[in-house]
One Martini backbone bead per residue (centre of mass of N, CA, C, O) as a GRO file, in nm:
protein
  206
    1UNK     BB    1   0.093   0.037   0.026
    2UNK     BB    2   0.054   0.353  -0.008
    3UNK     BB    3   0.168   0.653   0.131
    4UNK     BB    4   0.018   0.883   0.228
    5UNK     BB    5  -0.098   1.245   0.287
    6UNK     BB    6  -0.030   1.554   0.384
    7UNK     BB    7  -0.225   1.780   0.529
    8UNK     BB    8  -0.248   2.150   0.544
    9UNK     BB    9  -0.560   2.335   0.683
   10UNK     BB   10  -0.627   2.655   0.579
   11UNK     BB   11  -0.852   2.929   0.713
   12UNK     BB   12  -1.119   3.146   0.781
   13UNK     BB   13  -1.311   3.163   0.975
   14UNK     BB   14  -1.598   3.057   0.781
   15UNK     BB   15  -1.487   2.892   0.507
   16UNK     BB   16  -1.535   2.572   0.525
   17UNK     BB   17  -1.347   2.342   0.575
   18UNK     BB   18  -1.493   2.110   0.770
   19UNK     BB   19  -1.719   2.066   0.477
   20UNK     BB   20  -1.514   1.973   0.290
   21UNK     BB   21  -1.395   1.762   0.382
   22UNK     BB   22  -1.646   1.597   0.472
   23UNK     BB   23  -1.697   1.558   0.139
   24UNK     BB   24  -1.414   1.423   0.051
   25UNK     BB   25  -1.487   1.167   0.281
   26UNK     BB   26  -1.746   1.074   0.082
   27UNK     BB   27  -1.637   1.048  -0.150
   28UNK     BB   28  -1.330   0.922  -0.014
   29UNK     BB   29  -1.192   0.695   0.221
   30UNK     BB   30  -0.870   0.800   0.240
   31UNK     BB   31  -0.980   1.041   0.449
   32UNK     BB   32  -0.880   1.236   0.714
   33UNK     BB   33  -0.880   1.362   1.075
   34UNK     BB   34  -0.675   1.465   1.259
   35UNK     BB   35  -0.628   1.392   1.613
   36UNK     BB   36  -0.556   1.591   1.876
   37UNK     BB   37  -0.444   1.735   2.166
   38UNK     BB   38  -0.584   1.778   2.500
   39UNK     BB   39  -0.581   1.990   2.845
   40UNK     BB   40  -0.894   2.017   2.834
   41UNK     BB   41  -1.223   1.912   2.893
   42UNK     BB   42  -1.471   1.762   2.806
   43UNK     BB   43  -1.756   1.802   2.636
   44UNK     BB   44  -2.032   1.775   2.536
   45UNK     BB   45  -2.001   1.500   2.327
   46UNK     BB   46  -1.674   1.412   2.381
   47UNK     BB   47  -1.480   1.206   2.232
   48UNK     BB   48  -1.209   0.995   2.282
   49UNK     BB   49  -1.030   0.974   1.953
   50UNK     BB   50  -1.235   1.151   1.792
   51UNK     BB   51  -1.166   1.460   1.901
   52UNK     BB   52  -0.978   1.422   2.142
   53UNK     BB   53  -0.685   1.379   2.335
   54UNK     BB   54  -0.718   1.313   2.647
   55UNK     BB   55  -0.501   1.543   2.888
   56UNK     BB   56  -0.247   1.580   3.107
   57UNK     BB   57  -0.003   1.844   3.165
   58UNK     BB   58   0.235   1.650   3.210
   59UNK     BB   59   0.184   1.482   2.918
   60UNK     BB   60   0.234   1.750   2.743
   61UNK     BB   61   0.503   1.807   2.868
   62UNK     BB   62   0.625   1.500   2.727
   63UNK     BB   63   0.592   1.555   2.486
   64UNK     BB   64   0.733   1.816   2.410
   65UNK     BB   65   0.974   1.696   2.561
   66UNK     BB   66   0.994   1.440   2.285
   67UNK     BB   67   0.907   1.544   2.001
   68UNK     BB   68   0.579   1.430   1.970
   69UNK     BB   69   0.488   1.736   1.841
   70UNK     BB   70   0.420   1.899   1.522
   71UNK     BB   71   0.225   2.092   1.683
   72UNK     BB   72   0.182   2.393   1.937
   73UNK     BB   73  -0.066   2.532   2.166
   74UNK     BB   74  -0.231   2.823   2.328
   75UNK     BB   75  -0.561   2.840   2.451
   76UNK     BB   76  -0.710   2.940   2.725
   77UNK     BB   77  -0.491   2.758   2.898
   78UNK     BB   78  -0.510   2.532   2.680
   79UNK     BB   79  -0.363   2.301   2.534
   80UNK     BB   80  -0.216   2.210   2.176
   81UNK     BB   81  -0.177   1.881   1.962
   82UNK     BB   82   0.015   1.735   1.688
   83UNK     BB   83   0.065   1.357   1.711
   84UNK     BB   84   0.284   1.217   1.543
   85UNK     BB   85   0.179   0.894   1.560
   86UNK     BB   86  -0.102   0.945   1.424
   87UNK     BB   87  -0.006   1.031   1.182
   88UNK     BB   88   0.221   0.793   1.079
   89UNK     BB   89   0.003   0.561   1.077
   90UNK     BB   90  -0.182   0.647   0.888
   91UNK     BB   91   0.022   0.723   0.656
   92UNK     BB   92   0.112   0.412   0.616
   93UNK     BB   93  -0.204   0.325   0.573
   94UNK     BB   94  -0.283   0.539   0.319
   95UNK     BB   95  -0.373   0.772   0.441
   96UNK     BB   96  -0.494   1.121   0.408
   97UNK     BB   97  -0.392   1.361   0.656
   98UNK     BB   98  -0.581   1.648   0.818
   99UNK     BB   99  -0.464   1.961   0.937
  100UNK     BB  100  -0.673   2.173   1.102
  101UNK     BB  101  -0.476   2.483   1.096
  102UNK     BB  102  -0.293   2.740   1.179
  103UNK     BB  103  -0.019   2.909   1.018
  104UNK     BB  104   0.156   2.838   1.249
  105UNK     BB  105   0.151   2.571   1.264
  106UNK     BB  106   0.215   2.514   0.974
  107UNK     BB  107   0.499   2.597   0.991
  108UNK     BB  108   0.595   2.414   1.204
  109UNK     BB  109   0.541   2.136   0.996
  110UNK     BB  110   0.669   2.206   0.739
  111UNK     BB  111   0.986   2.208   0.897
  112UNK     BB  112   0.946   1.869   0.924
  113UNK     BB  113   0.769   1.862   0.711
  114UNK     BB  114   0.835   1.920   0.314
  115UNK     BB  115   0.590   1.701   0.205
  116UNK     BB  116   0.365   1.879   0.280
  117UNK     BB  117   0.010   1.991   0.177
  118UNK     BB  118  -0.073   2.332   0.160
  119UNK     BB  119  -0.424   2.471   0.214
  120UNK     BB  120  -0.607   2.730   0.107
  121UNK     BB  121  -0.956   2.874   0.230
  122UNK     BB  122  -1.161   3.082   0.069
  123UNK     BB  123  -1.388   3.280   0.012
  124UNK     BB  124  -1.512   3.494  -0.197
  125UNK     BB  125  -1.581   3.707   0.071
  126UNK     BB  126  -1.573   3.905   0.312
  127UNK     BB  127  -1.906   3.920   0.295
  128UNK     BB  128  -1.967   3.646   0.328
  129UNK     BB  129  -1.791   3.587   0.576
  130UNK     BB  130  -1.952   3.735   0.769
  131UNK     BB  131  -2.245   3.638   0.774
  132UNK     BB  132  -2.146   3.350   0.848
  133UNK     BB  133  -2.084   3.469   1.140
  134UNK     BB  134  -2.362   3.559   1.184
  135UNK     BB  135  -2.499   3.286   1.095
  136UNK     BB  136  -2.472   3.159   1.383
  137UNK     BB  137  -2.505   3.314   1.655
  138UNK     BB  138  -2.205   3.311   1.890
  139UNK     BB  139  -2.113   3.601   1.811
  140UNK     BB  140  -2.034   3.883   1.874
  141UNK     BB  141  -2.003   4.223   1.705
  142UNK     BB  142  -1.703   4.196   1.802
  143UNK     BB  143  -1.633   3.920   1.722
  144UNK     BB  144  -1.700   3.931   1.429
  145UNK     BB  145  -1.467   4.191   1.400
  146UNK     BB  146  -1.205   4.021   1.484
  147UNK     BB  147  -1.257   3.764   1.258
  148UNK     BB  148  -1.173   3.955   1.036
  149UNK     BB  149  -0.923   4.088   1.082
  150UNK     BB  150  -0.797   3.789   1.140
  151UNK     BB  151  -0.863   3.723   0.808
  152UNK     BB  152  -0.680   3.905   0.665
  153UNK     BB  153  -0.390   3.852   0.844
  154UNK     BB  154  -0.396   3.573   0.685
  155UNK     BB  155  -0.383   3.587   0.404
  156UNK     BB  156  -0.120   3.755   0.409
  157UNK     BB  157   0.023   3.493   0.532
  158UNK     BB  158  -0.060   3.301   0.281
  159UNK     BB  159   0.217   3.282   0.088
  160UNK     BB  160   0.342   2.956   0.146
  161UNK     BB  161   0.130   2.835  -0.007
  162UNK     BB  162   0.023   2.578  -0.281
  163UNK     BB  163  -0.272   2.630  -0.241
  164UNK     BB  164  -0.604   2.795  -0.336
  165UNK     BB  165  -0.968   2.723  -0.233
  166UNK     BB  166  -1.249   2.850  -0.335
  167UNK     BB  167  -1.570   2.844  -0.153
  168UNK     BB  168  -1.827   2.871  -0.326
  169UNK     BB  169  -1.875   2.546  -0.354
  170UNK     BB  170  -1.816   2.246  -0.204
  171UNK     BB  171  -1.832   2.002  -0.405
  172UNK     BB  172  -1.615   2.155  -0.595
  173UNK     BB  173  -1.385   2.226  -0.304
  174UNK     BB  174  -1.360   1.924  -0.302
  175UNK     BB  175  -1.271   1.834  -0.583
  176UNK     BB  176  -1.022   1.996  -0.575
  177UNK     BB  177  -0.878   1.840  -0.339
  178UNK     BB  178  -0.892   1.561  -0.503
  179UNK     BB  179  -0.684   1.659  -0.715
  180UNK     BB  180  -0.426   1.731  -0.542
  181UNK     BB  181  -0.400   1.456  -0.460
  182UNK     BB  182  -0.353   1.329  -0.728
  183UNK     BB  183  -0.107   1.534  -0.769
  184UNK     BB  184   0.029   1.432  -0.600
  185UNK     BB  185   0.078   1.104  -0.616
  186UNK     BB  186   0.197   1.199  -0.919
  187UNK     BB  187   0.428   1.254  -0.897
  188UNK     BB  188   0.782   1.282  -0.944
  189UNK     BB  189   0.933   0.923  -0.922
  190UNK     BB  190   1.199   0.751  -0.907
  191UNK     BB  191   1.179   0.493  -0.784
  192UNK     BB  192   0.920   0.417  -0.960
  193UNK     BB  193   1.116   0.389  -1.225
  194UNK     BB  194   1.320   0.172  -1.077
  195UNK     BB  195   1.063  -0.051  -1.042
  196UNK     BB  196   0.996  -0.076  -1.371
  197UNK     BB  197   1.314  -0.158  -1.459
  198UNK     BB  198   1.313  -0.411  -1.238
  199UNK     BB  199   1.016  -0.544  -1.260
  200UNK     BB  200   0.872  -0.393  -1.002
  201UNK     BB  201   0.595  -0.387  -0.859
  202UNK     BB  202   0.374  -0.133  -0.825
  203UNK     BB  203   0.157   0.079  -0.655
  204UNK     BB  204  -0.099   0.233  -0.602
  205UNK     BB  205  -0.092   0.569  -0.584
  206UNK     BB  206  -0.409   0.678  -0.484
   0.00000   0.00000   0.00000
């Protein structure tokens, strides 16, 4: 079996990430999303290994100093990190794992796998992005203008990213998506070039 690709998905809160993705593994079955680690208390409905894996401060502390987490943040006193070794089982049984995360993550990331696939995902437009910000419901008229303010500024920052699928659609930005994932597993490889021409069977890349 060939070995997954990671992904690493950012875009401004209410740009549709999580609905996209979660089209992306209606159509194709061999694409999961990343489950973090957090030192914050489980909410109602939330289940341990499939929302987050959760742990007590000690133990976030051990993953930190022993260089098990792929990327780590602090919000709101609770850390989170991405636990390298569900990333590298699921890639290695052929899973493409989506980690869905902020740019300094993304960063992160990037500066560890360097051939991790980075997308970022954009509304069609800034207006349509409060819109969704505020038929939500969840935040107050001072937090949907400061999530505005934070996507202009994520933006700007999100030009070392290698693709960027604008949401105008869903099952399009899905389509993209795997569009995406389709041509990272067809990349030249010369491996499979040598494995070709001394007649060893190759593995289906997608």
């Amino acid at each position: 079996m060939s070995k997954g690709k990671l992904i690493i998905l950012s875009g401004p809160s209410g740009a549709g990430k999580s609905t996209v993705v979660n089209k992306a593994i209606e159509k194709r079955g061999n694409i999961c999303f990343s489950v973090s680690v957090t030192t914050r208390k489980p909410r109602e409905g939330e289940i341990d290994g499939r929302d987050y894996f959760f742990i007590d401060a000690d133990t976030y502390d051990r993953m930190l100093e022993n260089n098990e987490l792929l990327e780590h943040a602090r919000y709101v006193n609770n850390c989170y990190g991405t636990p390298a070794s569900f990333v590298n089982e699921k890639l290695e049984a052929g899973m493409n794992v989506v980690l869905d995360i902020e740019i300094q993550g993304a960063w992160q990331v990037k500066q560890k796998i360097p051939d991790a696939v980075t997308i970022f995902i954009l509304p069609p437009s800034m207006a349509l992005l409060e819109h969704r910000l505020k038929s939500r419901g969840t935040d107050s008229p001072e937090a949907v203008a400061a999530r505005i303010e934070r996507a202009r500024q994520e933006i700007q920052e999100a030009d070392f990213y290698d693709y960027l699928i604008v949401n105008r659609d869903v099952d399009l930005a899905a389509d993209q998506l795997l569009a995406i994932l389709d041509a990272e597993h067809c990349r030249f490889q010369r491996s499979v070039c040598d494995r070709v021409l001394s007649n060893e069977a190759c593995d289906d890349l997608l």
